[in-house]
C-alpha positions as CSV (number, residue, x, y, z in Angstrom):
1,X,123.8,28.6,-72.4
2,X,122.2,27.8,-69.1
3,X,118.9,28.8,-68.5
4,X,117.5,31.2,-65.9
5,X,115.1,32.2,-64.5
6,X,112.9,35.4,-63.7
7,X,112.0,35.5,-60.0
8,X,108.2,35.4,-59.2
9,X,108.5,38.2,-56.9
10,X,110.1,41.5,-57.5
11,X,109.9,43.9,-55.2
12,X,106.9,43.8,-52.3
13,X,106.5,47.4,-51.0
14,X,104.4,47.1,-48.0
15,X,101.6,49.3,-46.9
16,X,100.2,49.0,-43.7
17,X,98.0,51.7,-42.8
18,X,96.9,51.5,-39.0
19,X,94.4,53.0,-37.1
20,X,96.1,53.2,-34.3
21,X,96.9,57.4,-33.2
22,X,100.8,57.8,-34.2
23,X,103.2,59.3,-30.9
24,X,103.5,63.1,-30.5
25,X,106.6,64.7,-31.8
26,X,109.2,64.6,-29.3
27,X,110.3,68.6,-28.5
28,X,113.6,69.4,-28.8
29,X,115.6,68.0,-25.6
30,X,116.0,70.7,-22.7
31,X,119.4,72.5,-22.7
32,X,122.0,71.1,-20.2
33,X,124.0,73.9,-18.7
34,X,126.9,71.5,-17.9
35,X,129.7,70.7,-20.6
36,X,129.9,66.8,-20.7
37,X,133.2,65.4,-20.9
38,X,134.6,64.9,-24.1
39,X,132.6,67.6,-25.5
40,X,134.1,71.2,-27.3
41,X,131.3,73.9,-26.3
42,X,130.0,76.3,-29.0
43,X,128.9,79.7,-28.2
44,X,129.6,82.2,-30.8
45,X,129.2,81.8,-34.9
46,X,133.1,81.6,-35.0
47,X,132.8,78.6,-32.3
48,X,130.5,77.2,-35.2
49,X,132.1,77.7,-38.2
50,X,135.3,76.2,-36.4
51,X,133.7,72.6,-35.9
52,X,134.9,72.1,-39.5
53,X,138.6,72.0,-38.5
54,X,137.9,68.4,-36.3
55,X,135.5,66.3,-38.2
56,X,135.2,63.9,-35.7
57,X,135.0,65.5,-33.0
58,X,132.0,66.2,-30.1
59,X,130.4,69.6,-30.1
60,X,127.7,70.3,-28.1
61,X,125.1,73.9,-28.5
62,X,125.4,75.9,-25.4
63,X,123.1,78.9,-26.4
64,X,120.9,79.7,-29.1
65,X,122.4,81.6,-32.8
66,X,120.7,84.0,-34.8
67,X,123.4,84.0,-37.8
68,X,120.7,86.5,-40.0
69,X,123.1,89.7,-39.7
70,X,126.6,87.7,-39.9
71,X,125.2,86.1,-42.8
72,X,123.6,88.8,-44.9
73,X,125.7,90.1,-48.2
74,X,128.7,92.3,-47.4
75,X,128.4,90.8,-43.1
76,X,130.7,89.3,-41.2
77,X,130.9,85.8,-42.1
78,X,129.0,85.9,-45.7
79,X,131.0,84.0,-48.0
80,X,130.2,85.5,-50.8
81,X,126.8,83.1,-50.7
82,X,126.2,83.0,-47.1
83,X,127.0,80.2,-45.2
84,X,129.8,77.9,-45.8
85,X,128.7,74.9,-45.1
86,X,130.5,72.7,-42.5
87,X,132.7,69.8,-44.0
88,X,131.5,71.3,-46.8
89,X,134.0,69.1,-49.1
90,X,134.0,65.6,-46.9
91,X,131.8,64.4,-44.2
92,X,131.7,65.2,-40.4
93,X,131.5,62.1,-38.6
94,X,131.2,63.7,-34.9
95,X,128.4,64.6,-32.7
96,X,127.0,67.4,-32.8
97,X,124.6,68.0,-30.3
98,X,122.0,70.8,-30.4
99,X,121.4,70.7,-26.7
100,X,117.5,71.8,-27.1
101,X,119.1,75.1,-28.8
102,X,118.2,76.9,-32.1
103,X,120.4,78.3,-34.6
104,X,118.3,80.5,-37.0
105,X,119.1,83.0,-40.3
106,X,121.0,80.3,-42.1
107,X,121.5,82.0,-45.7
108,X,122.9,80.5,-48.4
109,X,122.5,81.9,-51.9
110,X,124.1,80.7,-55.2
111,X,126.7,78.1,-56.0
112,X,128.6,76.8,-52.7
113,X,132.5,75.5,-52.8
114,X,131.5,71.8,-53.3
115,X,128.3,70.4,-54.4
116,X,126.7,70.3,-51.1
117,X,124.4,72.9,-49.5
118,X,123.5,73.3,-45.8
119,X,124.5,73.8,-42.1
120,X,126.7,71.0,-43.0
121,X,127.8,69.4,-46.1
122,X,128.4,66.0,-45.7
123,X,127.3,63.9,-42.7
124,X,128.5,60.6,-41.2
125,X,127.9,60.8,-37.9
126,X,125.8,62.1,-35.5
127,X,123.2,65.2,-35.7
128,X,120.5,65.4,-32.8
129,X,118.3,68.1,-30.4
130,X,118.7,70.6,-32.6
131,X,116.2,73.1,-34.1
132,X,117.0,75.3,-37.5
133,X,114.6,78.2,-38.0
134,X,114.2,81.0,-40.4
135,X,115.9,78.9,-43.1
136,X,116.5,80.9,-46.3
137,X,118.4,78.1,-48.9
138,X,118.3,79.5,-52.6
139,X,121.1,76.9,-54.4
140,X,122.4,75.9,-57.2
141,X,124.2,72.7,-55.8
142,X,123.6,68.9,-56.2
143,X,122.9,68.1,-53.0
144,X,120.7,70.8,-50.9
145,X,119.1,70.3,-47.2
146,X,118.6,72.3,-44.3
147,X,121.1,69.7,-42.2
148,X,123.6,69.0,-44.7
149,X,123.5,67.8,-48.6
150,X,124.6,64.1,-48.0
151,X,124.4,62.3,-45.1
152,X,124.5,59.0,-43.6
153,X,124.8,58.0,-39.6
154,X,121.9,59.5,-37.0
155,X,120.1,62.5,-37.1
156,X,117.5,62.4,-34.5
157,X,115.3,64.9,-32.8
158,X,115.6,67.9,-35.4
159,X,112.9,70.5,-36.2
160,X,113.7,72.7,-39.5
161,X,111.1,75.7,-40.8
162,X,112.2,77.9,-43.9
163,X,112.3,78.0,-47.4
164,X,114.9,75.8,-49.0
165,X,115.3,76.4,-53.1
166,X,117.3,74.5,-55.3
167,X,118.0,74.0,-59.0
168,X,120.3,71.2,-58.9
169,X,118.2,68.3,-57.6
170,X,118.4,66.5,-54.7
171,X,116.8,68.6,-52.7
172,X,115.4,67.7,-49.2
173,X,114.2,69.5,-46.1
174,X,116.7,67.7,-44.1
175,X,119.3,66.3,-46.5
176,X,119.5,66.0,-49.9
177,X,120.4,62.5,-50.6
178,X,121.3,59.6,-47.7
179,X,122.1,56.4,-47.4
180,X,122.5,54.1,-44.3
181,X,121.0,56.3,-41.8
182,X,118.6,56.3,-39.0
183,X,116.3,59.7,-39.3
184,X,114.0,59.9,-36.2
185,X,111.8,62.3,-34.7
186,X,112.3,65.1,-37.5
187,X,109.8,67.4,-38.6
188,X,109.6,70.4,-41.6
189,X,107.6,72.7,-42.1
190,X,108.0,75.9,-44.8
191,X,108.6,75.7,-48.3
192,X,110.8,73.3,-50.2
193,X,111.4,74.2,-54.3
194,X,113.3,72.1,-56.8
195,X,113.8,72.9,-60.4
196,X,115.4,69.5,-60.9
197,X,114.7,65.8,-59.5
198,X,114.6,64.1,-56.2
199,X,112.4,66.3,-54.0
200,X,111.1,65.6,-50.7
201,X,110.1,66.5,-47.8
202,X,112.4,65.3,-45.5
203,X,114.8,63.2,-48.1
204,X,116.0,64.1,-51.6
205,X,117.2,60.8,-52.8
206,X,118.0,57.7,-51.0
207,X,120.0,54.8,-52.3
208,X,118.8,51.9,-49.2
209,X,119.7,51.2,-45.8
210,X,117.4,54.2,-44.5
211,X,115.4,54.2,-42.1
212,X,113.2,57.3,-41.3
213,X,110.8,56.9,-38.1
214,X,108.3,58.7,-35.8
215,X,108.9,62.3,-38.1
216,X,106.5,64.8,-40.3
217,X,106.7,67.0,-43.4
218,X,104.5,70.5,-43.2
219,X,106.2,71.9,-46.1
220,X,104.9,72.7,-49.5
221,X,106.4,70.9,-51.8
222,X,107.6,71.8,-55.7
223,X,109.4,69.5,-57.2
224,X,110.1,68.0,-61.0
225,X,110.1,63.9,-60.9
226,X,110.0,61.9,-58.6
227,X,109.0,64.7,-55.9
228,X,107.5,63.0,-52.4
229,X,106.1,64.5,-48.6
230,X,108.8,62.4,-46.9
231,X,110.9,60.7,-50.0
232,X,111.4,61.6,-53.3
233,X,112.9,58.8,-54.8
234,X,114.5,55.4,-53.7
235,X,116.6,53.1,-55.4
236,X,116.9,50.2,-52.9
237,X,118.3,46.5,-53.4
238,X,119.0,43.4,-51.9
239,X,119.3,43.9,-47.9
240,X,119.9,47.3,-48.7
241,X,116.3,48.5,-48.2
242,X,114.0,51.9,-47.0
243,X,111.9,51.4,-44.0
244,X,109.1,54.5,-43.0
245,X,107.4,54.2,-39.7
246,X,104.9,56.3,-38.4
247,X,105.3,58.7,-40.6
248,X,103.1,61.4,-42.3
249,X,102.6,64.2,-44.5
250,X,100.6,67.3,-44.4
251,X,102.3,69.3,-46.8
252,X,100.6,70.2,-50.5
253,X,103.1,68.0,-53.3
254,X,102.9,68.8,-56.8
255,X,105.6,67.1,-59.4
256,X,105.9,66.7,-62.7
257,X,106.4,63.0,-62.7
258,X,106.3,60.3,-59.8
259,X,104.4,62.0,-57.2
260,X,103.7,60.4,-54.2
261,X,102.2,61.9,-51.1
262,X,104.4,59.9,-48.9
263,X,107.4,58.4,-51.7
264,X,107.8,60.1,-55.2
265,X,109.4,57.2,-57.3
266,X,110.4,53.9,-55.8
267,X,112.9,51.6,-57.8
268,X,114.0,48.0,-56.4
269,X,116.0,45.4,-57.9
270,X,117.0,41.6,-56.8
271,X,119.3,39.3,-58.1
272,X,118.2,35.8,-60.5
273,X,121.2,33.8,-60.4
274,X,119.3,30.8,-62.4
275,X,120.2,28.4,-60.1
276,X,119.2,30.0,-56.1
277,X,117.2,31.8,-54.7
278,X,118.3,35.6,-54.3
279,X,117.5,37.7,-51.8
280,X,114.9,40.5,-52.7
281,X,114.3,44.2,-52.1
282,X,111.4,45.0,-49.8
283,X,110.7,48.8,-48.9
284,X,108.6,49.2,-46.2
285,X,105.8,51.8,-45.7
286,X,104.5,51.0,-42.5
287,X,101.9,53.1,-40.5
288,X,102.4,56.3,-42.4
289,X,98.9,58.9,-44.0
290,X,98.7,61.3,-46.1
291,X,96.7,64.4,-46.1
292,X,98.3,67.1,-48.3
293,X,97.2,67.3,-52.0
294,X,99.4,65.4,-54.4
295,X,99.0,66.4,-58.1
296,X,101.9,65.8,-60.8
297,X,101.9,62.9,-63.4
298,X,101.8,58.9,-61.6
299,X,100.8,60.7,-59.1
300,X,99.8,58.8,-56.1
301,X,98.1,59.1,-52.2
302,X,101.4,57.1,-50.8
303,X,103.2,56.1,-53.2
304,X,103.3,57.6,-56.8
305,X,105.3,54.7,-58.9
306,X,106.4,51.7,-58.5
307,X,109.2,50.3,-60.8
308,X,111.0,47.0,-59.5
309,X,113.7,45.2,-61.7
310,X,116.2,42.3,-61.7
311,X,119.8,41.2,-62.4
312,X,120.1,38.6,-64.1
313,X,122.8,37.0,-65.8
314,X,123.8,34.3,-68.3
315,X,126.9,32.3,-67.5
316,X,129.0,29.8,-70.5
317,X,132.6,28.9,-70.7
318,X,133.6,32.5,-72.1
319,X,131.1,34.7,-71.1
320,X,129.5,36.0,-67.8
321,X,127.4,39.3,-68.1
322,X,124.3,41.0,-66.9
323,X,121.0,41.9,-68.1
324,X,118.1,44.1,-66.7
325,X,114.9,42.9,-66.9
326,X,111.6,45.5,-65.8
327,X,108.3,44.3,-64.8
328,X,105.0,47.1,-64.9
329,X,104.7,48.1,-61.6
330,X,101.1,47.0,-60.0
């Protein structure tokens, strides 16, 4: 049986906390009157709810929504729970473009068609310039955000304030869960309830290639473990990683377990081959504060735990299989 090795280094998670003022917010863009090519314009609720029937396609804001009457129970376009959430059982991997509008009153209430929750339900694409107000999110779904349960692509320049509630986990103020995704310039501010795991203010659950940048979290925060002000929990390997750039929190965070004012739970693994070097999981907390109240077990300023672990295998004529090996956090 050939000997291996454990790797020296497990996971570095890298604080660097500078003095430096961070950028003001970017407001939502100004509204362009003008239609650009290749665009479908959306006017009316009904222009809305129709983005669902091309998933790729380009959709552009021209005026803002108020959706509080159409969706209250027994109006126009309640589904029985509100809102039906666009793409609501596969991903829309468009544009949609906010144009500097807002769309406010979204309602949903209960259990939705899929496991998703939000204006959308699954995102691959592109989300920007767009403000949601008077959220009111009460779910029971996996996956519940204010933008869309799941998503991965771009969402960039979004401002959400409500009260999103969920007792499936996976709850976020923008998304739920996402993976390889750029989130820039976002901000929260509200409430944001969880019952279940994976809470955070701007991000559920994230499973690497994220990168959230130049964004806030106002909300209050209730989450059960791994609860966080931007993150609740990441599970990141090998060039596969979560990078937060001037960032911060001012929203109150309490959690049962893994609380972190900044990131909940963190968990990173590499690969010890025995016999090369392997390429290791490095999160990136870079420039970010804290100033809301973190309370909750492992609870910490920025980060409240830290577990990294490794593959590693042994390899003989008839066998090849992997174990997990955990080191304490430091």
């Amino acid at each position: 049986m050939k000997k291996t090795r454990l790797l020296p280094i497990l996971l570095s998670v890298v604080l660097v906390l500078s003095v430096l003022p961070f950028p003001t917010l970017l407001p939502v863009a100004r509204a362009a009157d003008e239609i650009p090519e290749g665009y479908t314009p959306v006017y009316t609720i009904e222009d809305l709810y129709a983005v669902r029937n091309v998933r790729d396609g380009n959709y552009i804001l021209m005026n803002d929504l108020d959706l509080t009457e159409a969706l209250a129970p027994g109006g126009d376009w309640d589904s029985g729970y509100g809102w039906r959430p666009i793409c609501d059982d596969s991903s829309f991997t468009g544009v949609f473009d906010g144009n500097g509008h807002t769309i406010s009153g979204l309602r949903i209430s209960g259990n939705t068609t899929s496991n998703k929750a939000g204006l959308f339900g699954g995102i691959g694409g592109t989300i920007k310039d767009l403000r949601l107000t008077a959220v009111d999110i009460d779910s029971s779904n996996a996956y519940t955000g204010a933008i869309c349960g799941y998503a991965s692509g771009v969402i960039s320049n979004v401002h959400v304030s409500g009260k999103i509630k969920s007792a499936g986990g996976y709850t976020g103020g923008i998304s739920g869960s996402v993976s390889a995704i750029l989130i820039s310039n976002v901000s929260v501010s509200g409430e944001i309830e969880s019952s279940g795991a994976y809470t955070g203010g701007l991000v559920g659950y994230t499973s690497g290639g994220t990168q959230i940048e130049l964004s806030c979290n106002m909300a209050e925060i209730t989450g059960g473990a791994n609860a966080g002000g931007i993150v609740g929990c990441s599970f990141d390997g090998p060039n596969n990683n979560l990078n937060i750039t001037q960032t911060y929190n001012k929203g109150n965070v309490n959690g049962t377990s893994h609380t972190g004012g900044i990131l909940g739970f963190i968990e990173g693994y590499t690969y010890d081959s025995g016999y090369s070097t392997a390429p290791q999981s490095t999160s990136i907390v870079n420039n970010c504060y804290n100033v809301g109240e973190v309370t909750g077990g492992r609870a910490g300023g920025i980060i409240g735990y830290n577990q990294p672990y490794i593959y590693r295998h042994q390899d003989t004529p008839s066998r090849y299989s992997f174990y997990y090996y955990y080191a304490n956090p430091t």
